[in-house]
N, C-alpha and C positions, 0 to 999 in steps of 0.2 A: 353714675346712673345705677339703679337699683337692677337687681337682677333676681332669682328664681334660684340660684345653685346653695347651696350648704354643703360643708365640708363635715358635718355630726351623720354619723349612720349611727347613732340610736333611734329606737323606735318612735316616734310621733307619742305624746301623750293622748288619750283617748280625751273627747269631747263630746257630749252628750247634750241635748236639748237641755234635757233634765236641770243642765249647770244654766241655763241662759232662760232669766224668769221671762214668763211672755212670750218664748219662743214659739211661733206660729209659721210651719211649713206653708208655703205657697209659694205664688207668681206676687210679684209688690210691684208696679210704676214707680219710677222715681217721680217726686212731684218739683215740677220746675219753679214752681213759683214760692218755694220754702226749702230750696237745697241752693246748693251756690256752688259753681266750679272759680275757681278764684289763683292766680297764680303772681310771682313775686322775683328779678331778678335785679340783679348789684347793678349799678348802673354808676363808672365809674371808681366801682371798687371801694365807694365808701356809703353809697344807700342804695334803698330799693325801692324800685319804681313794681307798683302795684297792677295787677288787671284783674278782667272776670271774663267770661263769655256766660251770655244770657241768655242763649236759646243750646238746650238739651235735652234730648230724652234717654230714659233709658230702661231697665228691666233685672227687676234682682229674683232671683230663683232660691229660695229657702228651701232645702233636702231635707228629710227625715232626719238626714245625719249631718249636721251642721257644716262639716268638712267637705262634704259631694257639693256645697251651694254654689250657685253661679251670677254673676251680673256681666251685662252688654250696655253697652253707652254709647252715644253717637251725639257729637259735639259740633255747631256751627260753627267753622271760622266766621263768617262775617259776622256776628256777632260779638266779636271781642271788645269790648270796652276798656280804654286807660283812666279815662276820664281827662283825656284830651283829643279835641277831633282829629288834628293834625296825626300824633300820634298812633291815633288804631287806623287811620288811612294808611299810613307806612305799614303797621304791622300786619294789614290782611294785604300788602304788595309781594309783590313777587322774593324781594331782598328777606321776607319772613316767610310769614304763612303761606301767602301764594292764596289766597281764598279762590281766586278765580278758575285757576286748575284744581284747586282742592280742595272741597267746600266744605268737607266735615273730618271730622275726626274722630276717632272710634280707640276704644278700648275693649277688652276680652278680653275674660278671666281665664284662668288655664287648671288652677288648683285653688282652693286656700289651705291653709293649717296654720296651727297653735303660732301665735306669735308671743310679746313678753305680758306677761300680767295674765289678763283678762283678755287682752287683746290677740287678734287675727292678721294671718299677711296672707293676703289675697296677688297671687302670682298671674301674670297676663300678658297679653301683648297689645299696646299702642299704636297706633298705623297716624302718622300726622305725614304731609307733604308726600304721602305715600311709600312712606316708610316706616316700617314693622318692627318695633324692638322690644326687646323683654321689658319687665317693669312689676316692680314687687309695690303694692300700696301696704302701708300699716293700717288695719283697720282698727276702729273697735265701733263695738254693738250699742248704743248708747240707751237703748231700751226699745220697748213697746207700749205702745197707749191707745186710748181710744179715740178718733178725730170727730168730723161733723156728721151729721148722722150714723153714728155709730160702727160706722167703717173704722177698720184697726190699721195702726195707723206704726212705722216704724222709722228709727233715726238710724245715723250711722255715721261718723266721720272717721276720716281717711289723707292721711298725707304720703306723698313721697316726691322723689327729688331725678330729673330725666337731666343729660347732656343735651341741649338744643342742637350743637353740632353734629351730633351722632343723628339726629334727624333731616340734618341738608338745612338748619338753619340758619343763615350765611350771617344777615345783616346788613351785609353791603358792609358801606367807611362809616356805617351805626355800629355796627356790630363791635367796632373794635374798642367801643365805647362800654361794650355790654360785657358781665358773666356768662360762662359756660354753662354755668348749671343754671336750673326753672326749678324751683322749689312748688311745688302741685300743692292745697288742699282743697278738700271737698268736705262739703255739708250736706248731708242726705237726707232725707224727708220721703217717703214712699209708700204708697199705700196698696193695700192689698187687692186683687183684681175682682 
């Protein structure tokens, strides 16, 4: 699992709008119906079995200073799709998700800073099954545009990779079937408020 710690005490490289064309401080919506939460794990140890959850909302905070910005998310379990029914019936069961005791899932951001390239790590905390653990995403900015009536309109994707165990989640006699690791990406779409 990804974590928030670095071992470099040099200074941060400074980041400036300036560097990021289109850059527009505000409040953005993530827009559900042009972003995608989508995740992927081994199954068997030699493929991976795919999902989504289709129902999210969430909230990105653009700062004057790039590095102060923030986003909140709030994820439905019952909305998980494998694109098998059988399957996401297990996986919002108690042996996984548990949708029934836990019906959403949430992340919060805690920092971002400079990540490699161009690119951003957005450091935060995940709460699934009601448990809270660190979690570094790689972002990058993928621009600004103008959408439907002239609302400005912003992308963004973002991967990283969580221990499902380290979340309490078991699998039951699936689980042993399954990898540890949940490989996360996301497709962000958001518009400005």
């Amino acid at each position: 699992m990804s974590t928030s710690s670095t071992s470099s005490t040099s200074p941060e490289p400074a980041v400036s709008a300036a560097d990021l064309p289109g850059y527009t401080p505000g409040i953005w919506a993530i827009d559900p119906v042009h972003s995608e939460i989508a995740f992927s794990v081994r199954h068997l140890g030699i493929a991976n079995v795919r999902g989504r959850f289709d129902e999210f909302e969430g909230e990105i905070v653009l700062a004057e200073n790039p590095l102060e910005s923030s986003v909140t998310a709030t994820i439905k379990i019952a909305s998980v799709s494998t694109a098998h029914d059988q399957r996401d019936i297990h996986v919002r069961s108690e042996e996984f998700l548990h949708a029934e005791e836990f019906p959403e899932m949430t992340f919060r951001s805690t920092g971002i800073r400079p990540g490699n390239g161009d690119g951003f790590l957005a450091d935060g905390e995940l709460t699934v099954r009601g448990v809270t653990r660190p979690v570094t995403l790689d972002l990058e900015l993928n621009g600004f545009t103008k959408g439907y009536e002239g609302r400005a309109v912003a992308g963004f994707s973002a991967t990283t990779q969580i221990s499902r165990k380290a979340f309490g989640v078991h699998g039951g006699t699936t689980g042993a079937a399954l990898g540890d690791t949940i490989k996360i990406t996301l497709e962000v779409e958001a518009s400005q408020a």
